[in-house]
C-alpha positions as protocol buffer text, in pm:
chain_id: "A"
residue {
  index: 1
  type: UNK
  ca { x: -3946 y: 880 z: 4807 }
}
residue {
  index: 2
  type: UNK
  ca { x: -4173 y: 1122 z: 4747 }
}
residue {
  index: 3
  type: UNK
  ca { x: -4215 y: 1520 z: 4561 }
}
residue {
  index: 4
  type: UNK
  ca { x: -4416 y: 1813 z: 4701 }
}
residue {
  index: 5
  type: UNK
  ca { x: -4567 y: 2061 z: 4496 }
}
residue {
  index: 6
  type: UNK
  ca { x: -4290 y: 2339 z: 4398 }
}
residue {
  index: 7
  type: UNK
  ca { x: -4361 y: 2613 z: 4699 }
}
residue {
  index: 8
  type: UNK
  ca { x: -4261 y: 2946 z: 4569 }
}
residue {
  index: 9
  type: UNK
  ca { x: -3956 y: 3109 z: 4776 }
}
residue {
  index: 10
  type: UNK
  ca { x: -3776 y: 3448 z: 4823 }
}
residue {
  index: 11
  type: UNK
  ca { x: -3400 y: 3516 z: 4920 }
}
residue {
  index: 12
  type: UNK
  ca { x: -3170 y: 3835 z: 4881 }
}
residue {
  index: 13
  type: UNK
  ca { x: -2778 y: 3793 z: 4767 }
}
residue {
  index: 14
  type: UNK
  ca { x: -2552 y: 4025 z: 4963 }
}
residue {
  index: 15
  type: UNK
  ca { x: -2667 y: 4334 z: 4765 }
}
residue {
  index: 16
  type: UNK
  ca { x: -3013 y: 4319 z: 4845 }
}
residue {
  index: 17
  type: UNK
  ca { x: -3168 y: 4221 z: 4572 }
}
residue {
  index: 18
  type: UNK
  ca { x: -3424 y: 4012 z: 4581 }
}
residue {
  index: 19
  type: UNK
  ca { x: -3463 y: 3661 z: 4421 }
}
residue {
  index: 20
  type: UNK
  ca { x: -3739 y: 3479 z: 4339 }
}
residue {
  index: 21
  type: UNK
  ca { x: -3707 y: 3057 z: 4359 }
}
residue {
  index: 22
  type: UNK
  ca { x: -3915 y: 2788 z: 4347 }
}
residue {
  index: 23
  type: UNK
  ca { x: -3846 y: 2480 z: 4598 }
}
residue {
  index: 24
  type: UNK
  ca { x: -3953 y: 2109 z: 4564 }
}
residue {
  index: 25
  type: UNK
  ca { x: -3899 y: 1943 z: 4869 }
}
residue {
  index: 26
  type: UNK
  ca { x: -3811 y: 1598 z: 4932 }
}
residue {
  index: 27
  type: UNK
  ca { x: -3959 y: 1358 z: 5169 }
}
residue {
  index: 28
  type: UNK
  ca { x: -3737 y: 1187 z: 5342 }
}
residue {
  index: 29
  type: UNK
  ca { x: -3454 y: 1429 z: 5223 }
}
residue {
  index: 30
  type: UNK
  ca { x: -3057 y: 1312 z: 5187 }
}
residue {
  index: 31
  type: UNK
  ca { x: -2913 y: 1609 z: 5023 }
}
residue {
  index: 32
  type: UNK
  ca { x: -3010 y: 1954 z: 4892 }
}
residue {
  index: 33
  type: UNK
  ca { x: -2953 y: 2118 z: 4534 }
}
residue {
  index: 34
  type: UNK
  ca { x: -2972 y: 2440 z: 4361 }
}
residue {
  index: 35
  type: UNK
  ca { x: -3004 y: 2450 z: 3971 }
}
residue {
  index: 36
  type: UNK
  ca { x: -2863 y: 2699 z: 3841 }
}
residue {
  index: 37
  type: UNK
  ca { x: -2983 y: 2804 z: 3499 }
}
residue {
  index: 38
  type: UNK
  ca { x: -2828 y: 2914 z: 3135 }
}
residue {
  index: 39
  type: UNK
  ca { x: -2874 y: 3249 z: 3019 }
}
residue {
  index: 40
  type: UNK
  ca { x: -3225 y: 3267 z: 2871 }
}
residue {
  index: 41
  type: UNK
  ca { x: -3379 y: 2964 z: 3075 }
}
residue {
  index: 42
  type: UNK
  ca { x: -3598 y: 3075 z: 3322 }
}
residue {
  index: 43
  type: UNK
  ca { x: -3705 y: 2839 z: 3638 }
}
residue {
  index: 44
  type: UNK
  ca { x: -3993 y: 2721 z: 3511 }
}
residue {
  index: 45
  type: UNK
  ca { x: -3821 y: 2530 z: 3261 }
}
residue {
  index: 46
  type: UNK
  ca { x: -3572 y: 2302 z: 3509 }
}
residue {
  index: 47
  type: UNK
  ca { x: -3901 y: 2225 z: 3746 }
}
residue {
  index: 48
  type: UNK
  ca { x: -3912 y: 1848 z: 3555 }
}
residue {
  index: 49
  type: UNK
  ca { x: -3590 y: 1803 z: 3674 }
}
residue {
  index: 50
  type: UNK
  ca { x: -3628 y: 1985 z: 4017 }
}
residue {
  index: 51
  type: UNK
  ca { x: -3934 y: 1731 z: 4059 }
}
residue {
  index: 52
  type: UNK
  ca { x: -3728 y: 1375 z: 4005 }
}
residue {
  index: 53
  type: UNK
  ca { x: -3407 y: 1518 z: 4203 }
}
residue {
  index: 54
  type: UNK
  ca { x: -3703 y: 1534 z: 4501 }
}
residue {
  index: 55
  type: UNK
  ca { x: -3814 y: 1177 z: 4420 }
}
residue {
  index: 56
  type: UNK
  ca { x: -3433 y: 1115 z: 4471 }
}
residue {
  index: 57
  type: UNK
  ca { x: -3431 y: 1214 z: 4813 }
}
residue {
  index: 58
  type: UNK
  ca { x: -3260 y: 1575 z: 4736 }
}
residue {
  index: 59
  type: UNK
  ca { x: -3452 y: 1939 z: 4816 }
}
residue {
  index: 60
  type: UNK
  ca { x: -3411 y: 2152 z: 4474 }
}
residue {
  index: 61
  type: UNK
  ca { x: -3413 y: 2478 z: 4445 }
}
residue {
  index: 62
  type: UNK
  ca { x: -3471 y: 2672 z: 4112 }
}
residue {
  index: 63
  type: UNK
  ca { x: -3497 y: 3063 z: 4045 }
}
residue {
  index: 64
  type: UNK
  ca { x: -3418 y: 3312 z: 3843 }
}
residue {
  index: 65
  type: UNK
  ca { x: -3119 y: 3516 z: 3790 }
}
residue {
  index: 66
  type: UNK
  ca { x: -3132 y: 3916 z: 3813 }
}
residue {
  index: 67
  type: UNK
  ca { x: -3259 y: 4035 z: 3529 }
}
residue {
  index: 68
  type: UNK
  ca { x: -3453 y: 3704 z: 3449 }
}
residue {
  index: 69
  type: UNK
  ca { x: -3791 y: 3616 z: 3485 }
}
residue {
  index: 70
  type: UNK
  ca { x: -3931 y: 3653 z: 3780 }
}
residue {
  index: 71
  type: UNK
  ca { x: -3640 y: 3786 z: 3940 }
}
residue {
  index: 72
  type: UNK
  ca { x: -3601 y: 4117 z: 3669 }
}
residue {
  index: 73
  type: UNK
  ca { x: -3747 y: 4463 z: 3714 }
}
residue {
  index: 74
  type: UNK
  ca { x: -3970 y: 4635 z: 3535 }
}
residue {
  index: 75
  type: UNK
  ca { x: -3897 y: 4808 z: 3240 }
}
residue {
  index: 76
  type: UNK
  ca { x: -3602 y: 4595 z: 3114 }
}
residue {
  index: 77
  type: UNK
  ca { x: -3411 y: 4834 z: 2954 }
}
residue {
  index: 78
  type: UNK
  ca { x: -3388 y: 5034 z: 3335 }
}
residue {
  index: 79
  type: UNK
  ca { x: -3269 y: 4665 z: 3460 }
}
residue {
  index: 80
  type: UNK
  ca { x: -2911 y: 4720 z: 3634 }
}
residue {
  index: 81
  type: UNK
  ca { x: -2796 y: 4353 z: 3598 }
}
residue {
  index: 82
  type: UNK
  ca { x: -2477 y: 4223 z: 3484 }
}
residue {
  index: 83
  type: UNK
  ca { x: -2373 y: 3830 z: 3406 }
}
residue {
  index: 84
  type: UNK
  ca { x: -2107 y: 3874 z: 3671 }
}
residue {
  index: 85
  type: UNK
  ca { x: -2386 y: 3944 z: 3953 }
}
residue {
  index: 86
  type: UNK
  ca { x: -2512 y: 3636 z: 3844 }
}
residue {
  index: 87
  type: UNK
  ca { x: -2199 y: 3422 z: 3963 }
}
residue {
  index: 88
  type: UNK
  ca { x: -2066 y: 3671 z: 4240 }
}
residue {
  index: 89
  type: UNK
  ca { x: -2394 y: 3729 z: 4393 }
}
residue {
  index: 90
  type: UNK
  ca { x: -2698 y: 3520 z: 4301 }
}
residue {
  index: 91
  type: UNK
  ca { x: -2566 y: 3190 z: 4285 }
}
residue {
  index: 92
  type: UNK
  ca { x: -2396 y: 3256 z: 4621 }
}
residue {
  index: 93
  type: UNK
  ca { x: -2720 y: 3354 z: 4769 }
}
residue {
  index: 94
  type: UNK
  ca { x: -2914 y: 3065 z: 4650 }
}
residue {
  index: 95
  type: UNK
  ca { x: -2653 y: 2821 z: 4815 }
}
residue {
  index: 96
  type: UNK
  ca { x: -2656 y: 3014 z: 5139 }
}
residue {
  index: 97
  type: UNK
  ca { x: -3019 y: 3031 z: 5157 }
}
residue {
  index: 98
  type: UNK
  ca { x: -3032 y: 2649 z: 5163 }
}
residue {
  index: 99
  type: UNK
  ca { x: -2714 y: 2575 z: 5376 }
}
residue {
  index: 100
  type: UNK
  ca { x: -2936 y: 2785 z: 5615 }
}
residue {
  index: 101
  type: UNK
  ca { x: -3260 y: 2620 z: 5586 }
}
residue {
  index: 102
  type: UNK
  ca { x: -3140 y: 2255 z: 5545 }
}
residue {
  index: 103
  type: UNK
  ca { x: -2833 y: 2285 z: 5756 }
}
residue {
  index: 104
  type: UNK
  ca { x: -2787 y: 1920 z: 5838 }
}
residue {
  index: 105
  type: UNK
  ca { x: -2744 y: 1811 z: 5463 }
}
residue {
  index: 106
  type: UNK
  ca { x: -2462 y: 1812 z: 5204 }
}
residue {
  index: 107
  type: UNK
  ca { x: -2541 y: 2043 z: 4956 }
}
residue {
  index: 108
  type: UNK
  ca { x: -2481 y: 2014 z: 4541 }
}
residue {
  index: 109
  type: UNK
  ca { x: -2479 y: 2285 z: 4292 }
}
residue {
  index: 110
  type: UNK
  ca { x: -2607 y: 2168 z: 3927 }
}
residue {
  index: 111
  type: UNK
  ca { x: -2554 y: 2396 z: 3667 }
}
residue {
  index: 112
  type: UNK
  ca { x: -2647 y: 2474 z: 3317 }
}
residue {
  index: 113
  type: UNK
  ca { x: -2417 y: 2614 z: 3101 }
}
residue {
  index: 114
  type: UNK
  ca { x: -2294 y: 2977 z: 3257 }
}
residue {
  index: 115
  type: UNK
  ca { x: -2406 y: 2804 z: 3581 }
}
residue {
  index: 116
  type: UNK
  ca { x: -2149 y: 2591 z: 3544 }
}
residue {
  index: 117
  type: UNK
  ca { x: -1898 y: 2849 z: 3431 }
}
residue {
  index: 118
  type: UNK
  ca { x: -1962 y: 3032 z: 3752 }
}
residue {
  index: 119
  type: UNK
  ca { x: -1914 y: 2827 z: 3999 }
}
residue {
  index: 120
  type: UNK
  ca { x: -1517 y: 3006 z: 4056 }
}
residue {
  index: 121
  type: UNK
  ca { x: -1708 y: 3329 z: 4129 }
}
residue {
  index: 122
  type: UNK
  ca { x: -1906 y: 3215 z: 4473 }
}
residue {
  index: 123
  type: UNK
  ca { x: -1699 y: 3327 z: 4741 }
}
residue {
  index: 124
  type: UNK
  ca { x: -1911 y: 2994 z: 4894 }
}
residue {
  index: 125
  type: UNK
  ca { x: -1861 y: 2733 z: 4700 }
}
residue {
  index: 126
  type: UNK
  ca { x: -1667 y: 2543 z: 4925 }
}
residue {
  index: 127
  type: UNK
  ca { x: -1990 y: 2494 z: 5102 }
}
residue {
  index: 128
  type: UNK
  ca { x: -2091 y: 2247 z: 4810 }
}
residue {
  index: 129
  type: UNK
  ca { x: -1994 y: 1912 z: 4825 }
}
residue {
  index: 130
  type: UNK
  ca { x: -1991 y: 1845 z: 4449 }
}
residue {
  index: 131
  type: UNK
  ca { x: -2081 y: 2052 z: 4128 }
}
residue {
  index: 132
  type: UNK
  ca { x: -2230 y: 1903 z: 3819 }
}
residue {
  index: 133
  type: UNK
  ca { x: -2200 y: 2100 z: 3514 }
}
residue {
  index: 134
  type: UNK
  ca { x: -2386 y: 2031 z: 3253 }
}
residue {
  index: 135
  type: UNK
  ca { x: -2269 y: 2156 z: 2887 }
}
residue {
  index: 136
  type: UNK
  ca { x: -2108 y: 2469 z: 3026 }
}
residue {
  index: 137
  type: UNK
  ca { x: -1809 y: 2566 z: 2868 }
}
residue {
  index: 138
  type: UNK
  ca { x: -1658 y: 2855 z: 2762 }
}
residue {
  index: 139
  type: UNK
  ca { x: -1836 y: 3107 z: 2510 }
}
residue {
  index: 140
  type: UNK
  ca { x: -1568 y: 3212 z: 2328 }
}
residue {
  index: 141
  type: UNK
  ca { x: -1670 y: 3164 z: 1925 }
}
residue {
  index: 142
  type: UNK
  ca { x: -1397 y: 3051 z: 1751 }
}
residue {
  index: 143
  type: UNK
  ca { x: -1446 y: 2740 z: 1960 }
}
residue {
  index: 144
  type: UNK
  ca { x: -1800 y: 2648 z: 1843 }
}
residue {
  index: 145
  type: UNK
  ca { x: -1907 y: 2438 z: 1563 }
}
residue {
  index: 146
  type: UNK
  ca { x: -2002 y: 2598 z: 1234 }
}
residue {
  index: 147
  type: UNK
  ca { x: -2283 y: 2697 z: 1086 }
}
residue {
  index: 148
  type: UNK
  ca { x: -2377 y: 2816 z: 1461 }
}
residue {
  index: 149
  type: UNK
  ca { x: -2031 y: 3013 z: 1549 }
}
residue {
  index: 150
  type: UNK
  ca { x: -2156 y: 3262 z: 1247 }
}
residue {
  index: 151
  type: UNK
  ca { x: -2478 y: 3283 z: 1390 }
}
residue {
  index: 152
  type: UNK
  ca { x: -2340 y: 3366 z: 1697 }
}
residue {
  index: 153
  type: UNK
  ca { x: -2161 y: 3658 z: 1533 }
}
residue {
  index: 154
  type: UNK
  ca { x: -2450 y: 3785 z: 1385 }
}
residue {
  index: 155
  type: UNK
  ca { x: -2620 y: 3815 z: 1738 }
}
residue {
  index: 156
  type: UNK
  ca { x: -2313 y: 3964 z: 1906 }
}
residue {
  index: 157
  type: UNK
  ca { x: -2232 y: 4220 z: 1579 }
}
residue {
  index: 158
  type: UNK
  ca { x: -2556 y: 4255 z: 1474 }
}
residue {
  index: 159
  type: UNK
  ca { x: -2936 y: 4191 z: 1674 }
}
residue {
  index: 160
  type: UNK
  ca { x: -2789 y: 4260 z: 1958 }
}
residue {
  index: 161
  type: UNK
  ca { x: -2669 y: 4617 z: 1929 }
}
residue {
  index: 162
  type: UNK
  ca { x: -2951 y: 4683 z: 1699 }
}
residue {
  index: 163
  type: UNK
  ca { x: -3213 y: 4577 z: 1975 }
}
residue {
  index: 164
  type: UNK
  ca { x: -3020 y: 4758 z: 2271 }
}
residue {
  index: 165
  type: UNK
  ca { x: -3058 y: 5102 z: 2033 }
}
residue {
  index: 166
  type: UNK
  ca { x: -3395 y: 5051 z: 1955 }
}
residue {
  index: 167
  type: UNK
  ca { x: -3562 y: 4892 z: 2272 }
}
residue {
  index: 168
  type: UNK
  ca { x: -3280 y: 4911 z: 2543 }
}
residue {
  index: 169
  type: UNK
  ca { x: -3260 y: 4557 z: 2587 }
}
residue {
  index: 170
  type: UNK
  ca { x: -3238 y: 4223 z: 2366 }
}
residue {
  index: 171
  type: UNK
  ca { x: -3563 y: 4101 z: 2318 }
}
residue {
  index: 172
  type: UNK
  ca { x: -3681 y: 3721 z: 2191 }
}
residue {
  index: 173
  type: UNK
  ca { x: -3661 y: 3669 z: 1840 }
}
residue {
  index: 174
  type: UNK
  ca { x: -3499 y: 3514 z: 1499 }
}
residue {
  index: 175
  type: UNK
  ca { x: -3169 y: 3496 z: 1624 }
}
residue {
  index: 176
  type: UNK
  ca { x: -3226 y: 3475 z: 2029 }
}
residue {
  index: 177
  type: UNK
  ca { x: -3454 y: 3264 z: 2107 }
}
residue {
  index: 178
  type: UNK
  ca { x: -3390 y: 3245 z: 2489 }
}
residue {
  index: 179
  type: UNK
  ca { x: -3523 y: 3478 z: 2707 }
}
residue {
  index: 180
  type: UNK
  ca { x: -3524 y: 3867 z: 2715 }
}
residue {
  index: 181
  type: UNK
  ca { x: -3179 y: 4030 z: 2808 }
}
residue {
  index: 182
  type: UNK
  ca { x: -3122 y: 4353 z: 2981 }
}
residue {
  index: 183
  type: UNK
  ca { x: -2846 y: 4575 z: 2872 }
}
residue {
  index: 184
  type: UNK
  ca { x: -2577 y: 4515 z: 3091 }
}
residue {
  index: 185
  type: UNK
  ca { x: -2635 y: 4113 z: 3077 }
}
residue {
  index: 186
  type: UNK
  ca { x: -2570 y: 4097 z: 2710 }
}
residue {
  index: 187
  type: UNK
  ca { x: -2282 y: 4374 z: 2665 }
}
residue {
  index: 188
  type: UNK
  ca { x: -2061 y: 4178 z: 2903 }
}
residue {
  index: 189
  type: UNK
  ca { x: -2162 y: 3821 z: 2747 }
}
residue {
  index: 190
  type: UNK
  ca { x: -2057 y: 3951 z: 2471 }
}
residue {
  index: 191
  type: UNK
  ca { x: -1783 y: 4061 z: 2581 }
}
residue {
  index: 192
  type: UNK
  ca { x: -1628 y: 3727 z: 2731 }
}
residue {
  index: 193
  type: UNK
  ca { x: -1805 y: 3560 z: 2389 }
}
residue {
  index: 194
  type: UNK
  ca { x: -1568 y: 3756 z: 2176 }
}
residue {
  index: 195
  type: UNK
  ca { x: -1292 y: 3740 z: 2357 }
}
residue {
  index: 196
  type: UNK
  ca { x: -1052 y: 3413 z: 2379 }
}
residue {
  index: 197
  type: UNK
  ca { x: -881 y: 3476 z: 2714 }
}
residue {
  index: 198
  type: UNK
  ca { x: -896 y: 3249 z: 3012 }
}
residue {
  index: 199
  type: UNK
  ca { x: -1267 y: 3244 z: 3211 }
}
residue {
  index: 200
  type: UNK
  ca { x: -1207 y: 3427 z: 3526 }
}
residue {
  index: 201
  type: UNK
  ca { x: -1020 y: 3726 z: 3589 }
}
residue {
  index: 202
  type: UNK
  ca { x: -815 y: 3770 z: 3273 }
}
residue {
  index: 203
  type: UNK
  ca { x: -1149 y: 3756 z: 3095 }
}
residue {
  index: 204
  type: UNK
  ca { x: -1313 y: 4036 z: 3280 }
}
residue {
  index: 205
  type: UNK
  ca { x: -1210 y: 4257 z: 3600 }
}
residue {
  index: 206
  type: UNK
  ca { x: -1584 y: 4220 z: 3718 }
}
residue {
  index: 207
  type: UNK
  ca { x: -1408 y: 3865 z: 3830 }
}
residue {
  index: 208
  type: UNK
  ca { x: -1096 y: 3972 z: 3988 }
}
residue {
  index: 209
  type: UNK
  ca { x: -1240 y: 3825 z: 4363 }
}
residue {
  index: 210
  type: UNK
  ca { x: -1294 y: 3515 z: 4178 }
}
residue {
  index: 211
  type: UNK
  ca { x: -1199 y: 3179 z: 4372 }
}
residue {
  index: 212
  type: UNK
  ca { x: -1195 y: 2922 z: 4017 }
}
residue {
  index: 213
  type: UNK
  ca { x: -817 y: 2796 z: 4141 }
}
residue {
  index: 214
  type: UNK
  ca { x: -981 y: 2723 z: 4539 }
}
residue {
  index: 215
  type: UNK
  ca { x: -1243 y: 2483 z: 4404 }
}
residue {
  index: 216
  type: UNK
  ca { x: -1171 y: 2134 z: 4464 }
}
residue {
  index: 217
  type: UNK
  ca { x: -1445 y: 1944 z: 4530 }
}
residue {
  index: 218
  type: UNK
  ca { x: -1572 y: 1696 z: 4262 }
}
residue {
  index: 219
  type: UNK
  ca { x: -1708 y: 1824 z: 3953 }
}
residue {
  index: 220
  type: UNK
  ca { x: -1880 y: 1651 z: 3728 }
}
residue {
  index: 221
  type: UNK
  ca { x: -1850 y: 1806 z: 3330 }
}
residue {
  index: 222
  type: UNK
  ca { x: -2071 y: 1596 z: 3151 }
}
residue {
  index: 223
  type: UNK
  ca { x: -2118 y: 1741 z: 2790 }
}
residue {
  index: 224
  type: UNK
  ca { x: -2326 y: 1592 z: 2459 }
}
residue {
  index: 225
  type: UNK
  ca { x: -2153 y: 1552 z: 2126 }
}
residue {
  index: 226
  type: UNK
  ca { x: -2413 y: 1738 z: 1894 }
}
residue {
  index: 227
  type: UNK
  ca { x: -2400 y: 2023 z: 2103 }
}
residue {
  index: 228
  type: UNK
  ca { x: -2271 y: 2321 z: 1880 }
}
residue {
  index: 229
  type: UNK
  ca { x: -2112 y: 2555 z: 2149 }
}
residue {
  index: 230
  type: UNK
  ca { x: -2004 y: 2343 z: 2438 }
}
residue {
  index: 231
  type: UNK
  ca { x: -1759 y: 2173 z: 2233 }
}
residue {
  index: 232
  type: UNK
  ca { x: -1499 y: 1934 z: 2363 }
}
residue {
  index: 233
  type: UNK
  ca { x: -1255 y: 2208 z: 2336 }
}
residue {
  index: 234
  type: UNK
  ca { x: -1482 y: 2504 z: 2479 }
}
residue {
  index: 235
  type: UNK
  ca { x: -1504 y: 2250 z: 2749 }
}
residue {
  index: 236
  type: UNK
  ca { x: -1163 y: 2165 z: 2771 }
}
residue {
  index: 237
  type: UNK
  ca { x: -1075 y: 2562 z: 2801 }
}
residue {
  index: 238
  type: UNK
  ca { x: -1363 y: 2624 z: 3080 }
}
residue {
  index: 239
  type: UNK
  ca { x: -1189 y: 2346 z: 3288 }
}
residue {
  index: 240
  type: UNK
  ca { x: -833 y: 2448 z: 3283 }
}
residue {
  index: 241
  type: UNK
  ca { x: -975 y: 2737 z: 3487 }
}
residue {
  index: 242
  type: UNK
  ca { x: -1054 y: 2467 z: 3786 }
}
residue {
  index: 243
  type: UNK
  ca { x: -703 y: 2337 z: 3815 }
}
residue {
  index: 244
  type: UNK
  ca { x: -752 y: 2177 z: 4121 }
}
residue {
  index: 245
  type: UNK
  ca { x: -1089 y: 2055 z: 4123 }
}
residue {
  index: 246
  type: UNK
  ca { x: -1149 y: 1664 z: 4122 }
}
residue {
  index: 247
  type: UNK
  ca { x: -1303 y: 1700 z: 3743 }
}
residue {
  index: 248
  type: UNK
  ca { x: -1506 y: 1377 z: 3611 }
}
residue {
  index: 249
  type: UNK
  ca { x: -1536 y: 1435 z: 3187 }
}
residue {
  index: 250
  type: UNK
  ca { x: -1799 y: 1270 z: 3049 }
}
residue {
  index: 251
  type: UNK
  ca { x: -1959 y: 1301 z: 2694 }
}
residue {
  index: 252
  type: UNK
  ca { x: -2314 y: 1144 z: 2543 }
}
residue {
  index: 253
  type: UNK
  ca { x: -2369 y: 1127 z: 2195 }
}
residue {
  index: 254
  type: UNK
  ca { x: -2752 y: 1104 z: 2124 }
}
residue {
  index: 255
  type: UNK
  ca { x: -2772 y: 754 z: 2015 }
}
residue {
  index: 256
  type: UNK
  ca { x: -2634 y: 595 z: 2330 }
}
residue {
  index: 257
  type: UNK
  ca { x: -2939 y: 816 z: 2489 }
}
residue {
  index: 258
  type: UNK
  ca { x: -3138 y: 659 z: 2290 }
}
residue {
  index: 259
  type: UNK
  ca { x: -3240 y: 1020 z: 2080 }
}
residue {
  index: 260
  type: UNK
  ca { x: -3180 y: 1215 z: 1762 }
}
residue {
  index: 261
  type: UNK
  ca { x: -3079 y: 1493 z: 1938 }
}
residue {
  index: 262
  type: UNK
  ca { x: -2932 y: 1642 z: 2228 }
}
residue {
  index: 263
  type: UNK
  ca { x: -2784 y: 1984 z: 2222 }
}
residue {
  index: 264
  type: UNK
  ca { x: -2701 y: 2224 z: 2435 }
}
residue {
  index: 265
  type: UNK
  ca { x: -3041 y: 2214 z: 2646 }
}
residue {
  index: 266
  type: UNK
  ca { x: -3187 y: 1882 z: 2581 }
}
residue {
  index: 267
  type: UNK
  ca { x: -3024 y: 1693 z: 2894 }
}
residue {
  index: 268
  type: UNK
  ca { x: -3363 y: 1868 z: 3075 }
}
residue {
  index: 269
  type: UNK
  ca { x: -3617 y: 1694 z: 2859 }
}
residue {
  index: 270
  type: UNK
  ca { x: -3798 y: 1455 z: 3092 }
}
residue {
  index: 271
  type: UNK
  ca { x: -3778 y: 1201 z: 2853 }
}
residue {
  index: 272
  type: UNK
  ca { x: -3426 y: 1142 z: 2988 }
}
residue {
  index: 273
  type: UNK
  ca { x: -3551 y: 1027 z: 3311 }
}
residue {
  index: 274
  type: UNK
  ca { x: -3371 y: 696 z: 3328 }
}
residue {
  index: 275
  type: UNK
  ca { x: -3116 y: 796 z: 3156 }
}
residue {
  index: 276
  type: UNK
  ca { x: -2926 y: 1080 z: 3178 }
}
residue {
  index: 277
  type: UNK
  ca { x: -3138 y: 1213 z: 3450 }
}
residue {
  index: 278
  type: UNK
  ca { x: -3072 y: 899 z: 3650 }
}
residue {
  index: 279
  type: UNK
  ca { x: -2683 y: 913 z: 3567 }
}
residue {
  index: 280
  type: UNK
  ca { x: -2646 y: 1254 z: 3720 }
}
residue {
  index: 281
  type: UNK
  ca { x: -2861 y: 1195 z: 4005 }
}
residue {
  index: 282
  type: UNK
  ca { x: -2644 y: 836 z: 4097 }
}
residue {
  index: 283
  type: UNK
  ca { x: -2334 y: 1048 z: 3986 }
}
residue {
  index: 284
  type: UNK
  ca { x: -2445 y: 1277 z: 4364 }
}
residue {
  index: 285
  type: UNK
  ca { x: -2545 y: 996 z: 4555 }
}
residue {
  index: 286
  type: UNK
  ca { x: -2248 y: 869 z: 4568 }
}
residue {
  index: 287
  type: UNK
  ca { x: -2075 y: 1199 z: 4686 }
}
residue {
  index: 288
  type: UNK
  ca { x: -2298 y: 1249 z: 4932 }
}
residue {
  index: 289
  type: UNK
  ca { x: -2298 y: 930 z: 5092 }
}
């Protein structure tokens, strides 16, 4: 099979807003994905994989979140976005907007970290036939390995605030190295990072409309061993929020990918190809068979 060029795309969630995507299209096609991204990652940097899911037979859609990339207004610190909109409104829109263009073919969401965490908040995610999440877990700090977990207080305690009341919004730097933040994204990640209640509503209000206890389709939680904040038991606490999901565990350690290191980000390196690329991608044929 073969990969078009990544055609640049525009769809609005429920609110409005306006989201900016970027969609490589298949040829012949058997399925459809969206990726949807970590905080910090903008679209760009899941094209790689976008491309090979195409050579798989599967449209994929990437974009950016509210607040990210190219999906943010101008100035940051006026940007209105909130992590929550993220899961209750973009990630919902993205999955409509291809149930509606490719109507014919099963669709699968693939997501990155807190686009695996908010899969419970699309009032649509029935529409999916399978989820794969890849290192998403919860982000509560005790549950990450040290040194990081102390780093992660000093961003939370420290940058952070100090960045909102300087410039409004969290800028790139020493310790954030993803991309920019607006106000509203970070306060309420912080929020849920600092706080050790169950993900969904008890966590935050914002998810009260949640639907985490309706998802059962099969979900595939594949995380890495060296990564420092989805840990086996951030993991483990993220998925007891999906009781009745069909949930697949898997873990990689970096040696049986052949690698020094894997992390929290690394499964998008193309040199994992025909590895762990391949894995996921054989791990959706066969659900959408």
């Amino acid at each position: 099979m073969s990969a078009l060029p990544p055609q640049p795309v525009t769809f609005s969630a429920r609110d409005g807003r306006a989201l900016a995507g970027l969609l490589s299209e298949a040829a012949p096609a058997r399925g459809a994905l969206v990726v949807n991204g970590a905080t910090g990652f903008r679209r760009e940097f899941y094209l790689k994989f976008a491309a090979y899911c195409a050579q798989r037979g599967y449209h994929a859609l990437v974009y950016d979140y509210r607040g990210m990339g190219a999906s943010a207004h101008a100035p940051l610190s006026a940007e209105p976005a909130r992590m929550s909109d993220w899961g209750l409104l973009d990630m919902p829109a993205a999955l409509a907007w291809l149930a509606e263009r490719f109507a014919q073919l099963p669709l699968v969401t693939v997501g990155h970290s807190v686009g695996g965490q908010l899969i419970g908040c699309m009032h649509n995610q029935a529409r999916a036939r399978a989820h794969v999440m890849l290192a998403a877990s919860t982000g509560y700090w005790r549950r990450q390995r040290v040194p990081f977990r102390y780093l992660a207080l000093l961003f939370w305690k420290l940058y952070g605030p100090l960045m909102l009341r300087r410039v409004g919004y969290v800028p790139h730097g020493a310790l954030w190295t993803g991309d920019s933040l607006p106000r509203g994204v970070f306060l309420q990640w912080r929020q849920w990072c600092l706080t050790p209640a169950r993900f969904g509503p008890d966590l935050d209000e914002a998810m009260r409309d949640s639907q985490f206890a309706a998802v059962r389709a099969p979900l595939l939680a594949w995380g890495f061993t060296d990564d420092p904040i989805a840990t086996p038991g951030a993991v483990e606490a993220l998925l007891a929020s999906y009781p009745q999901a069909q949930i697949e565990r898997r873990w990689t350690t970096p040696a049986e990918a052949g690698v020094r290191a894997i992390g929290h980000h690394g499964f998008f390196s193309e040199r994992h190809r025909d590895s762990l690329w391949r894995g996921a991608l054989d791990w959706i044929d066969a659900r959408c068979n």
